[in-house]
C-alpha positions as CSV (number, residue, x, y, z in Angstrom):
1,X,0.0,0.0,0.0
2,X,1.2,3.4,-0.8
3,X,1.2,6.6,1.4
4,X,0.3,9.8,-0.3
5,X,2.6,12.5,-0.1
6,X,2.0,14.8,3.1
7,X,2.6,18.4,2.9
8,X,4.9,20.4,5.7
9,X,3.3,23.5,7.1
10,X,5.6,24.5,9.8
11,X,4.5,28.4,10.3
12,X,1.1,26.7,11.2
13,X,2.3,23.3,12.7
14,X,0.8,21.3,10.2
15,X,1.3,18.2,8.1
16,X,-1.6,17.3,5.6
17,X,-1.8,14.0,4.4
18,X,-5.2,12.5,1.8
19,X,-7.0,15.6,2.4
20,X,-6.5,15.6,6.9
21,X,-5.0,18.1,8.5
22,X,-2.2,16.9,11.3
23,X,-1.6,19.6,14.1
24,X,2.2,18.8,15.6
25,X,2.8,19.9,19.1
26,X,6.4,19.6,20.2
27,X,6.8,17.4,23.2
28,X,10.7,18.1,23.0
29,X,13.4,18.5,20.9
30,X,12.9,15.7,18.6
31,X,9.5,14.2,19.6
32,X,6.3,15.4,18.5
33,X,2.3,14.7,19.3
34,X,0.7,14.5,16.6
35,X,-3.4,15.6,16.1
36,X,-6.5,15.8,14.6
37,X,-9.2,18.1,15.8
38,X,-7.6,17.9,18.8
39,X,-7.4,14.8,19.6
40,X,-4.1,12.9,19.7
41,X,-3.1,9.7,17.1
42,X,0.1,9.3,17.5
43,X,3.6,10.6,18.2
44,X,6.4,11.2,15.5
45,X,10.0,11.0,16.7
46,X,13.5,12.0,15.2
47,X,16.1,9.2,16.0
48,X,19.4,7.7,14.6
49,X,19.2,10.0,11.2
50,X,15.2,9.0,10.6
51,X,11.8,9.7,11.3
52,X,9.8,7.8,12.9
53,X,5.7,7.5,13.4
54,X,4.3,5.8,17.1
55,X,0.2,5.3,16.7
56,X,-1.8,5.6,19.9
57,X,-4.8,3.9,18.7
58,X,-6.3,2.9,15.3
59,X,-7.0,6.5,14.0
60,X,-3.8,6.2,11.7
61,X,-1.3,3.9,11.0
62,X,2.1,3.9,11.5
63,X,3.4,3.9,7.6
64,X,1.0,7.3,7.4
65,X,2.5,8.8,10.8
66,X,6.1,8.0,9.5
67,X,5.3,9.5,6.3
68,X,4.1,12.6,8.2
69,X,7.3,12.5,10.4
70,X,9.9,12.3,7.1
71,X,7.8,15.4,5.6
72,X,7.7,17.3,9.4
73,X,11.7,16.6,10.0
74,X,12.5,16.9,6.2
75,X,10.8,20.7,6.2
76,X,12.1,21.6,9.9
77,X,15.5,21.0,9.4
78,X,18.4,23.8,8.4
C-alpha cells in the first residue's frame, strides 16, 4: 500500500496527508504529538538519522505517521 505524499506547514504546525489536517505539538526536541481536531493519534520521533511515526490507537497507521514525520523533519531542518 502506498502513502500519499504529506505536505509540511511549519509556520502553522501542520502536516496534511489525503486531504487531513495533522496539528504537531512539540513534546521536546525531537519528539512530537501528533493531532487531529484535537485529539491525539500518534507521536512522531527524530532518531538515529530518521523519522519515525508511534500510533496511539487505530485512527492512523504507522506507515502514514512516518510519512508525516519524514515530511515534518525533512521541512524543519536547516
Amino acid at each position: 500500500m502506498s502513502t500519499p505524499l504529506p505536505v509540511a506547514d511549519v509556520p502553522n504546525n501542520q502536516v496534511t496527508l489525503a486531504g487531513t489536517t495533522y496539528s504537531i505539538q512539540p513534546l521536546g526536541e525531537d519528539e512530537f504529538t501528533v493531532l487531529v481536531a484535537g485529539v491525539p493519534v500518534g507521536r512522531i520521533v527524530y532518531t538515529f538519522g530518521a523519522g519515525n511515526g508511534v500510533p496511539e490507537g487505530d485512527a492512523i497507521s504507522e506507515e502514514a505517521l512516518t510519512a508525516i514525520a519524514d515530511a515534518w523533519f525533512t521541512a524543519t531542518a536547516t
